[in-house]
C-alpha positions as CSV (number, residue, x, y, z in Angstrom):
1,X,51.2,173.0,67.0
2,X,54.2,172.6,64.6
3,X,56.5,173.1,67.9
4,X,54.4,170.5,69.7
5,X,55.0,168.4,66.6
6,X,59.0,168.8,66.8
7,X,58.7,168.0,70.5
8,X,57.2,164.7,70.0
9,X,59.4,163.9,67.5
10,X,62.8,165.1,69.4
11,X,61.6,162.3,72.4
12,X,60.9,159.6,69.5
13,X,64.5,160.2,68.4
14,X,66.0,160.3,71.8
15,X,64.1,157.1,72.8
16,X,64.9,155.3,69.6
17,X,68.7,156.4,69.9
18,X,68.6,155.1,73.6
19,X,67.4,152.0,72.3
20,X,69.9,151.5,69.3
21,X,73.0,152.6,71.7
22,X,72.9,149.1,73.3
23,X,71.6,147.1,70.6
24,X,74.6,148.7,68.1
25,X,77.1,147.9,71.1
26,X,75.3,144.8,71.7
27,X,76.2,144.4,67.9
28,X,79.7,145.5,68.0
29,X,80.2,142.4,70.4
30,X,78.6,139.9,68.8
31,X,80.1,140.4,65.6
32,X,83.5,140.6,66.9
33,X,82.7,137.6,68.4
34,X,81.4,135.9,65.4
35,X,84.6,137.0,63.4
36,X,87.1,135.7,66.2
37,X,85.5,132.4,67.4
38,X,83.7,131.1,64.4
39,X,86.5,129.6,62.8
40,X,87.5,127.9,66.0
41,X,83.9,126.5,66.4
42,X,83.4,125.2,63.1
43,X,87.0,123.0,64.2
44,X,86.2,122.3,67.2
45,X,82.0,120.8,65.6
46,X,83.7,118.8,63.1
47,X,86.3,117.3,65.3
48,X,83.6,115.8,67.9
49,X,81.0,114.8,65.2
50,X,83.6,113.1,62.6
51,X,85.9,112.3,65.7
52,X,88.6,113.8,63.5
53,X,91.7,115.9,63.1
54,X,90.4,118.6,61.4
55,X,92.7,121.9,59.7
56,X,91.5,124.7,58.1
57,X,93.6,126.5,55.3
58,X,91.6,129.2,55.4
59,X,88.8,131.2,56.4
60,X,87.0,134.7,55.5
61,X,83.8,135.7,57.3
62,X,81.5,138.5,56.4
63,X,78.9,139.2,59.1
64,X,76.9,142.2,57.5
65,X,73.8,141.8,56.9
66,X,73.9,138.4,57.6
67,X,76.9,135.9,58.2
68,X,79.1,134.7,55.3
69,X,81.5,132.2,56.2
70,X,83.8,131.1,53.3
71,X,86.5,128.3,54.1
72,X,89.0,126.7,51.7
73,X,91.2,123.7,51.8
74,X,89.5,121.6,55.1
75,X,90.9,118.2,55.7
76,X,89.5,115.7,58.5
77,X,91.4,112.5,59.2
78,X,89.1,110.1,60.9
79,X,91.0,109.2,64.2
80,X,94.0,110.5,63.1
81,X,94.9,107.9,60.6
82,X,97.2,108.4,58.1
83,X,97.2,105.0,56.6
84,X,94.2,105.9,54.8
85,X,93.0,108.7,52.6
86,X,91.6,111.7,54.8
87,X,87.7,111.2,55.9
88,X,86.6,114.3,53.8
89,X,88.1,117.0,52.2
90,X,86.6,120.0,50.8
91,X,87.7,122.2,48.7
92,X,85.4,125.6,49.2
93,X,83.0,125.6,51.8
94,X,80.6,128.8,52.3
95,X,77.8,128.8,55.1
96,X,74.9,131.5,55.2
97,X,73.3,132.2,58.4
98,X,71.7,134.9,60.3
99,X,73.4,136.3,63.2
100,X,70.6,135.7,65.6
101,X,70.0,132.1,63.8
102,X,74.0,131.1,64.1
103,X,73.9,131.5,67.9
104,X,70.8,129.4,68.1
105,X,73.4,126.7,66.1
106,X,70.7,127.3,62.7
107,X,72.5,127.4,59.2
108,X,70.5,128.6,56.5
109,X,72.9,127.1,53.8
110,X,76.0,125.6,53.0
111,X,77.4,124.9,49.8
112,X,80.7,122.8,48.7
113,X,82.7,122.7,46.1
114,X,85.2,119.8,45.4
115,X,83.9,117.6,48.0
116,X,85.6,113.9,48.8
117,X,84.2,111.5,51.0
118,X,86.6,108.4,51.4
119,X,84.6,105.4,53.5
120,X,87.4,104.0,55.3
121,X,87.1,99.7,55.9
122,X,85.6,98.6,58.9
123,X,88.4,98.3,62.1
124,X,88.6,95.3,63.7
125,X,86.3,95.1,66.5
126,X,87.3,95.8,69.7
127,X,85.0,93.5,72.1
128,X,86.6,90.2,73.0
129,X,83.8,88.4,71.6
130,X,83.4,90.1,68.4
131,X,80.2,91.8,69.0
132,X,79.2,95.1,67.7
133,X,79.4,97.7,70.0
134,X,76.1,100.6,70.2
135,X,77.1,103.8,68.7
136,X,77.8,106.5,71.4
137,X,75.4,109.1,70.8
138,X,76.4,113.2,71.3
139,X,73.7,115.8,71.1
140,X,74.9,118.8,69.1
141,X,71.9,120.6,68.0
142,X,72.8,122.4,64.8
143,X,70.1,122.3,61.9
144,X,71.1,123.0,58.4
145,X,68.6,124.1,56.2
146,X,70.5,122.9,52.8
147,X,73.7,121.6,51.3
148,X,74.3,121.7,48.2
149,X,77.3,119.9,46.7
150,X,78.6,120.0,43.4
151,X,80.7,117.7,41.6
152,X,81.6,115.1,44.7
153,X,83.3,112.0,44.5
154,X,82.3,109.4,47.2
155,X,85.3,106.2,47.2
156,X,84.8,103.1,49.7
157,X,87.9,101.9,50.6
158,X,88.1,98.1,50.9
159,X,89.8,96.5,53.6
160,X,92.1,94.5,51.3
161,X,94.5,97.0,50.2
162,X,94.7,95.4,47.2
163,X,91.4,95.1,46.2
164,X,90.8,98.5,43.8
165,X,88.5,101.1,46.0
166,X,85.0,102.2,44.6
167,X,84.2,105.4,43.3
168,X,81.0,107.1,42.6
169,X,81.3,110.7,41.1
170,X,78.3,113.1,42.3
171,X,77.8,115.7,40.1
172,X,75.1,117.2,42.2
173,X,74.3,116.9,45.4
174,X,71.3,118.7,47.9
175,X,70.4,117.6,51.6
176,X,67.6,119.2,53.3
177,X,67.7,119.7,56.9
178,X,70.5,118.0,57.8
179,X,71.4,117.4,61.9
180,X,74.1,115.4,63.2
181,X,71.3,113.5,65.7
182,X,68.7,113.0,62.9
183,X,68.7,111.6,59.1
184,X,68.2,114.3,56.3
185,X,66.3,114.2,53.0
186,X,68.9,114.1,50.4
187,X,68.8,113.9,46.0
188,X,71.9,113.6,44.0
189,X,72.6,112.9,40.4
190,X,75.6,110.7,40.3
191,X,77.1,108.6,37.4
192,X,78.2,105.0,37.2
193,X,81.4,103.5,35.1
194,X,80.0,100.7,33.7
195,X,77.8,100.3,32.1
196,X,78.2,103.9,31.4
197,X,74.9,105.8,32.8
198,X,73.2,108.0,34.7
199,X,72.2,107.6,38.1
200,X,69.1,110.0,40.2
201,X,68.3,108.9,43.3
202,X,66.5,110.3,46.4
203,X,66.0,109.4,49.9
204,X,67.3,109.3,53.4
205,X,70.5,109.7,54.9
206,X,71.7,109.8,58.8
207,X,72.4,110.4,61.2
208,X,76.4,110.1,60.4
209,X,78.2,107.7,62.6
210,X,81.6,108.8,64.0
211,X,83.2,105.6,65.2
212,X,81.6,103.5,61.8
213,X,80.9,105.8,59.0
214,X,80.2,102.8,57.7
215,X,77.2,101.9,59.7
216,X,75.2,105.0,58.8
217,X,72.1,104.3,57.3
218,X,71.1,105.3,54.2
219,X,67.9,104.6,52.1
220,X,66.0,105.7,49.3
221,X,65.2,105.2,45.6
222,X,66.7,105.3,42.3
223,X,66.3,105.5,38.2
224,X,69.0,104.6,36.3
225,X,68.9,105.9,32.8
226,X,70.1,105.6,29.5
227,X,73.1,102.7,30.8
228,X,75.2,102.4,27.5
229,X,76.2,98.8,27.4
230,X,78.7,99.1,24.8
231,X,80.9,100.5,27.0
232,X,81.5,97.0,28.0
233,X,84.0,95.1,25.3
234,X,81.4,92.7,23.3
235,X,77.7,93.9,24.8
236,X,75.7,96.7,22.8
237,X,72.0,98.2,24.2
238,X,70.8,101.2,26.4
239,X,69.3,99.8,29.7
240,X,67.2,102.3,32.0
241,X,66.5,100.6,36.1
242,X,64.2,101.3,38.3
243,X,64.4,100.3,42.1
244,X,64.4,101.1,45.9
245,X,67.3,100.8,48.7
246,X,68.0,100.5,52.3
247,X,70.8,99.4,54.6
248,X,74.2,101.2,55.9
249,X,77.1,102.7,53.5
250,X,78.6,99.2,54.3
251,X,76.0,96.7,53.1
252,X,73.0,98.0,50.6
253,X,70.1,95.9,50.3
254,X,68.6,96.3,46.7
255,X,65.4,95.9,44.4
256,X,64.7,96.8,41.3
257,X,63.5,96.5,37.6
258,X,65.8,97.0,34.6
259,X,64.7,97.0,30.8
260,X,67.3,96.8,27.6
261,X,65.1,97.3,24.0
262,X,68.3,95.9,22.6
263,X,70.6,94.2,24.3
264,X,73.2,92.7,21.8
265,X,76.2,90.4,21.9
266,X,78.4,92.3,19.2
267,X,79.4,88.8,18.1
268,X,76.1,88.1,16.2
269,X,74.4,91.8,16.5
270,X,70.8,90.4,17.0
271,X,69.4,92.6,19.2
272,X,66.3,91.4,22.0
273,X,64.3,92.7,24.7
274,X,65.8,92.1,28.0
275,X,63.9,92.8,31.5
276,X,65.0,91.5,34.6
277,X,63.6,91.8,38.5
278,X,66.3,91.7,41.2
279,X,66.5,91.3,44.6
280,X,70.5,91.7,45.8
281,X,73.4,92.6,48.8
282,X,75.5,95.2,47.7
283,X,78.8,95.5,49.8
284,X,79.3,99.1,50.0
285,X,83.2,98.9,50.7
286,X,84.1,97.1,47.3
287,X,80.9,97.0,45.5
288,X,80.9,93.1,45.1
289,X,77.3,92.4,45.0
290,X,75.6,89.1,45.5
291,X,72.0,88.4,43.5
292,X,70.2,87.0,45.8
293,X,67.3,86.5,43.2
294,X,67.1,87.4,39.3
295,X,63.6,86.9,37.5
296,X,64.6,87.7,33.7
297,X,63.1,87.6,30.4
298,X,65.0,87.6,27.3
299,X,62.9,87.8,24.3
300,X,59.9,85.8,25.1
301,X,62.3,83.2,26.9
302,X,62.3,83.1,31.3
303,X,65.5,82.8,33.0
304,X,66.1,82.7,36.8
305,X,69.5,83.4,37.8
306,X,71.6,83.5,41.0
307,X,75.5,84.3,42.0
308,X,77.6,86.9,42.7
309,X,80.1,89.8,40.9
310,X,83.1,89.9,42.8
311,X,86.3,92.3,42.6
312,X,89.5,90.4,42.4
313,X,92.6,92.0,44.4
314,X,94.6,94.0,42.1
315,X,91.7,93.5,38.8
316,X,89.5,96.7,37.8
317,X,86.5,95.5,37.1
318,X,83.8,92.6,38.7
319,X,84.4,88.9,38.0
320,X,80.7,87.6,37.3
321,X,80.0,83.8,38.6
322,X,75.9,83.2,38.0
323,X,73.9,79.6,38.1
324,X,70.9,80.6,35.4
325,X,68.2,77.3,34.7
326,X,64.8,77.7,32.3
327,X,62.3,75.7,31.7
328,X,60.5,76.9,29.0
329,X,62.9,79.1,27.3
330,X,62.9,79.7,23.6
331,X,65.9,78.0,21.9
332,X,65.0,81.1,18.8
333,X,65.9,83.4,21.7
334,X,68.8,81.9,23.3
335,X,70.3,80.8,20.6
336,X,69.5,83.4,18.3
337,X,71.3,86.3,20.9
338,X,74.6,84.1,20.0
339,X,74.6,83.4,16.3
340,X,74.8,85.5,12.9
341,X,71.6,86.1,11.2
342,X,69.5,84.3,13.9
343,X,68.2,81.1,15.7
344,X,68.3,78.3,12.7
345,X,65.8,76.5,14.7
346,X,62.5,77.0,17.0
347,X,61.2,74.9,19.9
348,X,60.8,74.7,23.6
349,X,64.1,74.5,25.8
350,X,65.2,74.2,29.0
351,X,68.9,74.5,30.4
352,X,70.8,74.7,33.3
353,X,74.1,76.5,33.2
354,X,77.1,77.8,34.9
355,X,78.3,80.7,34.2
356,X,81.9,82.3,34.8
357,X,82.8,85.8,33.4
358,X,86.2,87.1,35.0
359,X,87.2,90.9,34.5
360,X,89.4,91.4,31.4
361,X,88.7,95.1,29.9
362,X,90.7,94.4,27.3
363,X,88.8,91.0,25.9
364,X,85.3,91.0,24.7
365,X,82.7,89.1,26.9
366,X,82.9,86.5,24.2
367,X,86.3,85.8,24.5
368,X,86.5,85.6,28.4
369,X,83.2,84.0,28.7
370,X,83.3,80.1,30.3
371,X,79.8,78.2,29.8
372,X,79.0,74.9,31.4
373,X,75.7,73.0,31.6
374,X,73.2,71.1,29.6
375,X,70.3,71.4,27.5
376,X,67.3,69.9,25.9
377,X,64.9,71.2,23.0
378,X,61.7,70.1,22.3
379,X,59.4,70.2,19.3
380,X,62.3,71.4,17.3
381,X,61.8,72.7,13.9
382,X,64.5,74.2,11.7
383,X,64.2,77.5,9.9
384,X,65.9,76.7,7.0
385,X,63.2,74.6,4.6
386,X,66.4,73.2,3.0
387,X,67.3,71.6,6.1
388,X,64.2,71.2,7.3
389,X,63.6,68.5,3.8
390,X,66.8,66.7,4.9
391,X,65.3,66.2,7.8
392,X,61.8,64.9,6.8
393,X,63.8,62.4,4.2
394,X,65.2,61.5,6.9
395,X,62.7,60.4,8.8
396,X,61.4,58.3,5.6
397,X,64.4,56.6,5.1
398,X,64.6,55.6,8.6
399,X,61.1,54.3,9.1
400,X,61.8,52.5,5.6
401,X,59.4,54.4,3.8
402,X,61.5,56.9,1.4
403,X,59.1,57.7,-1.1
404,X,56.0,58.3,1.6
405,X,55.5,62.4,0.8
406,X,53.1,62.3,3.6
407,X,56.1,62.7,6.1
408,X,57.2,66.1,6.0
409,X,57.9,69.1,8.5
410,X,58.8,66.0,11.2
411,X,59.4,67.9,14.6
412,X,62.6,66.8,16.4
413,X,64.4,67.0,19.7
414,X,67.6,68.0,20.3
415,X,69.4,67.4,23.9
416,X,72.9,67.0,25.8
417,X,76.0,69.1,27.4
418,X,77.8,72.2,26.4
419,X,80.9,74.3,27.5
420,X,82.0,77.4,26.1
421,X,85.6,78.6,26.1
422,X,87.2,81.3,24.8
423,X,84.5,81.7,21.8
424,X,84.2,78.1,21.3
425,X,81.6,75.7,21.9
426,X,81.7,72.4,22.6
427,X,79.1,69.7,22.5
428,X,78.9,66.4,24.1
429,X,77.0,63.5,23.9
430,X,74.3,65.1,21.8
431,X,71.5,63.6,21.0
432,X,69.1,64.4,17.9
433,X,65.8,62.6,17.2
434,X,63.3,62.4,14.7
435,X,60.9,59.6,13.9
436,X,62.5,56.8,12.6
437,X,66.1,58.5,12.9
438,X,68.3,59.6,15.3
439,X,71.8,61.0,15.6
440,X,74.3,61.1,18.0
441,X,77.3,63.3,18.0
442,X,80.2,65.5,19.7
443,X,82.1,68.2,18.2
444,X,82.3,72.3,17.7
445,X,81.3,75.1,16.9
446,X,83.1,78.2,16.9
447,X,81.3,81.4,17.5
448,X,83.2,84.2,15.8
449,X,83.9,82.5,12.2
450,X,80.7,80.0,12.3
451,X,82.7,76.8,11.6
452,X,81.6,73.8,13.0
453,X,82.8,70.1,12.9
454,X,80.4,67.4,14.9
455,X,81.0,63.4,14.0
456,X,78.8,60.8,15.4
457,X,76.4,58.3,14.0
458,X,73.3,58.6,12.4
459,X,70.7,55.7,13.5
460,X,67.8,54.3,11.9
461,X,65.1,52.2,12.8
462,X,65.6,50.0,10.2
463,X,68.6,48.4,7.7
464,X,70.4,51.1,4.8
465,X,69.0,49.1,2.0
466,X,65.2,49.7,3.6
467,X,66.2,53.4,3.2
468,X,66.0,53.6,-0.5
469,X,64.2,51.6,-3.4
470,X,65.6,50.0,-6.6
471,X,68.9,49.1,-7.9
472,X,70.4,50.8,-4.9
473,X,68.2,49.0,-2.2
474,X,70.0,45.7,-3.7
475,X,73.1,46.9,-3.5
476,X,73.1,48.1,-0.1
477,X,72.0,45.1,1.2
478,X,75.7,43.5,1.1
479,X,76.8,46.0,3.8
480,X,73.7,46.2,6.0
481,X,76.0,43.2,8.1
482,X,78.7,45.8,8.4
483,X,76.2,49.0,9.6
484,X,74.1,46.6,12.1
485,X,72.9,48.0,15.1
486,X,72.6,46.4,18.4
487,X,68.8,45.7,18.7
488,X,67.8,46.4,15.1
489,X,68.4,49.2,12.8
490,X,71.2,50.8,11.4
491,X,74.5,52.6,12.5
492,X,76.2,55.1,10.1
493,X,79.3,57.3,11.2
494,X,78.8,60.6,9.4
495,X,80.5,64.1,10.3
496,X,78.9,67.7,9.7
497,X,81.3,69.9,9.0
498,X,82.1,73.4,7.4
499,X,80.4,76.4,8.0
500,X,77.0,77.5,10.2
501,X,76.0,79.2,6.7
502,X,77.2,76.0,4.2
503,X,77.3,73.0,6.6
504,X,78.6,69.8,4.8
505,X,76.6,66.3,5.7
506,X,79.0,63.5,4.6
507,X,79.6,59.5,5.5
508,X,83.1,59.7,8.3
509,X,85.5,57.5,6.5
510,X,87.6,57.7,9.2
511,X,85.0,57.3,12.2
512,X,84.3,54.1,13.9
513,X,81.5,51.8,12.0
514,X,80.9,49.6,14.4
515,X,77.2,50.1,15.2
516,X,75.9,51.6,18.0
């Protein structure tokens, strides 16, 4: 039985050796032939697909158990150029595959280490008419399961050499089953300069385009978190945005949401609630970006703003040119965001203004910001009650009554053109109404120190001596000829001057009394 037994097993042992003779020489090949034209075919794959000069410092393959390709210092020129910064470069590269898989062109992973993608510009095209041509499409059927990059930089370079290229540093980067023929499910976590932030986003991406790798398509979403806006000279506030993608590494098509708890000018430190909704064109080979559409709300205030941020040749940074109306803003909110201590007035406004902020890292936004449009406010009513009595006497004295008590907390409007420049504002041909009074003025003020100097006149409905009662009501009566206003009523030329936090009211000796 037991020699039965030993018999069986002696013919198991030959058959199985039988078997394993070919399948070991079978082997022997196949991993010779892994370890001698692997290196050639991983050359000779990125040269058609990237339609580049590829090298190869070095390479190191292990192929038991499984393969394990590691390659270090690959370069790929796109076309040969050498007026541009190589296609890609890679560091380390190391690819995982089964031997039975990596004949059937099927990676299991590949991972990279000091990866750099540089988007060359766009070449001229080469059709006589200018049309774009269609992509020529090459099969190469190799699937790769994952990628995984770490700590990537992708740069678009511009097609004006002297506009500055634009980076985004990956930190981490995974694609999931990647083809050349098809797109691949990708997620990175990238960061942007400025405003200083975190980027995750997730989406589609593919399949790459040899002749344009700036045509290849790209889409996806994105959440932008914890944006420090003080890295920008003069802004203060954490933003986070939401939003969703699609387009080509060439032009970006964008939507989103962002929200700021606390956006600040650092010039008056009163931080509001900003949201805004977006709809914009992002030019992947310099980053200018045009809004086509902005929605925002600062405070409880609407604003709807359009333009463009634009790189300048030779300037780091974006110069910002936006066209931003309201109609029913709040002049506590807009105002307020660019004075000390607050708004010193309430009431509806509504504004149209141009709006030109060229890059200057080393000037706050204050200091480079140019401002130019007009305004009106309605229903005005001052915060301060000391100003707010000036006003209701005011009002008494010009309708003649200046002891009536019952005229108090008068509203006002308030309207005419501003520009800004360089931290100063200037205002012209404003005009200040309450009833029975209104004022007319041009003038100053200066952001950063709060002093202001405005002259004008101050017009009433009826004569100075109707202003005031008594012995001084007599008196004034011999120069009511000399403050007479064309169509009744008085003109007085008066200057505010001093400070936002002391202002001075005064008679302009020096002005022009002829009435108005």
């Amino acid at each position: 039985m037991k020699t039965a037994k030993a018999g069986v097993l002696r013919k198991v042992l030959t058959i199985v050796a039988l078997v394993m003779v070919p399948v070991a020489f079978t082997m022997t090949v196949a991993l010779f032939f892994v370890r001698n034209n692997l290196k050639q075919d991983i050359i000779d794959t990125l040269r058609e697909k990237f339609q580049s000069d590829v090298q190869i410092g070095d390479l190191q393959i292990i192929v038991f158990p499984h393969v394990l390709a590691t390659a270090r210092g690959i370069v790929m020129r796109i076309k040969g150029r050498m007026d541009v910064p190589p296609l890609i470069t890679i560091q380390e590269l190391t690819l995982s595959a089964g031997i039975l898989n990596l004949f059937r062109r099927h990676v299991s992973s590949i991972t990279l280490q000091g990866l750099q993608i540089h988007v060359p510009p766009r070449m001229p095209r080469s059709s006589p008419n200018g049309e774009k041509r269609p992509h020529k499409k090459i099969y190469f059927p190799l699937v790769i399961d994952e990628i995984v990059s770490e700590n990537a930089l992708l740069e678009t370079l511009p097609s004006d050499p002297k506009h500055i290229p634009r980076d985004f540093n990956i930190y981490h980067l995974v694609l999931h089953s990647f083809s050349f023929d098809n797109s691949a499910d990708f997620r990175a976590t990238l960061t942007n300069p400025q405003p200083l932030g975190n980027i995750d986003t997730q989406g589609k991406f593919g399949p790459w385009i040899a002749e344009e790798p700036g045509d290849t398509n790209v889409s996806g979403t994105f959440h932008y978190s914890h944006a420090d806006f003080s890295s920008i000279n003069g802004l203060s506030g954490s933003m986070s945005s939401t939003g969703k993608y699609d387009g080509t590494l060439d032009t970006i098509n964008v939507e989103g949401d962002t929200e700021m708890p606390d956006f600040a000018l650092g010039i008056a430190g009163n931080p509001m609630r900003l949201t805004t909704h977006y709809i914009a064109v992002v030019d992947g080979t310099n980053g200018d970006t045009h809004l086509k559409s902005v929605e925002a709300r600062l405070g409880n205030s609407p604003l709807s703003v359009s333009g463009d941020i634009i790189g300048t040749p030779g300037i780091k940074g974006k110069h910002i040119v936006l066209d931003a109306t309201s109609q029913n803003a709040r002049a506590e909110d807009l105002i307020g965001l660019a004075v000390k201590g607050g708004s010193p007035m309430n009431g509806s406004i509504h504004l149209h203004a141009k709006i030109d902020l060229p890059q200057d890292p080393g000037k706050s936004v204050v200091d480079r910001l140019a401002l130019d449009g007009q305004f009106g406010i309605g229903n005005m009513q001052f915060t301060n009650s000391g100003v707010q009595d000036k006003l209701d006497s005011l009002s008494r004295a010009g309708r003649g009554e200046p002891k009536n008590q019952e005229i108090q907390d008068v509203i006002s409007d308030l309207a005419g053109k501003f520009a800004a420049r360089r931290g100063v504002i200037t205002l012209k041909t404003i005009t200040f109404h309450v009833p029975g009074a209104g004022v007319q003025l041009d003038g100053f003020y200066n952001m950063k120190s709060g002093d202001m100097d405005f002259r004008g006149h101050l017009l009433l409905d009826d004569k100075l001596s109707q202003t005031t009662t008594g012995a001084t009501s007599v008196f004034l009566r011999l120069v009511d000829p000399f403050f007479k206003r064309k169509g009744g009523g008085s003109s007085i030329p008066i200057k505010v001057t001093g400070n936002y936090a002391h202002p001075s009211f005064g008679i302009d000796l020096g002005g022009n009394h002829k009435g108005k």
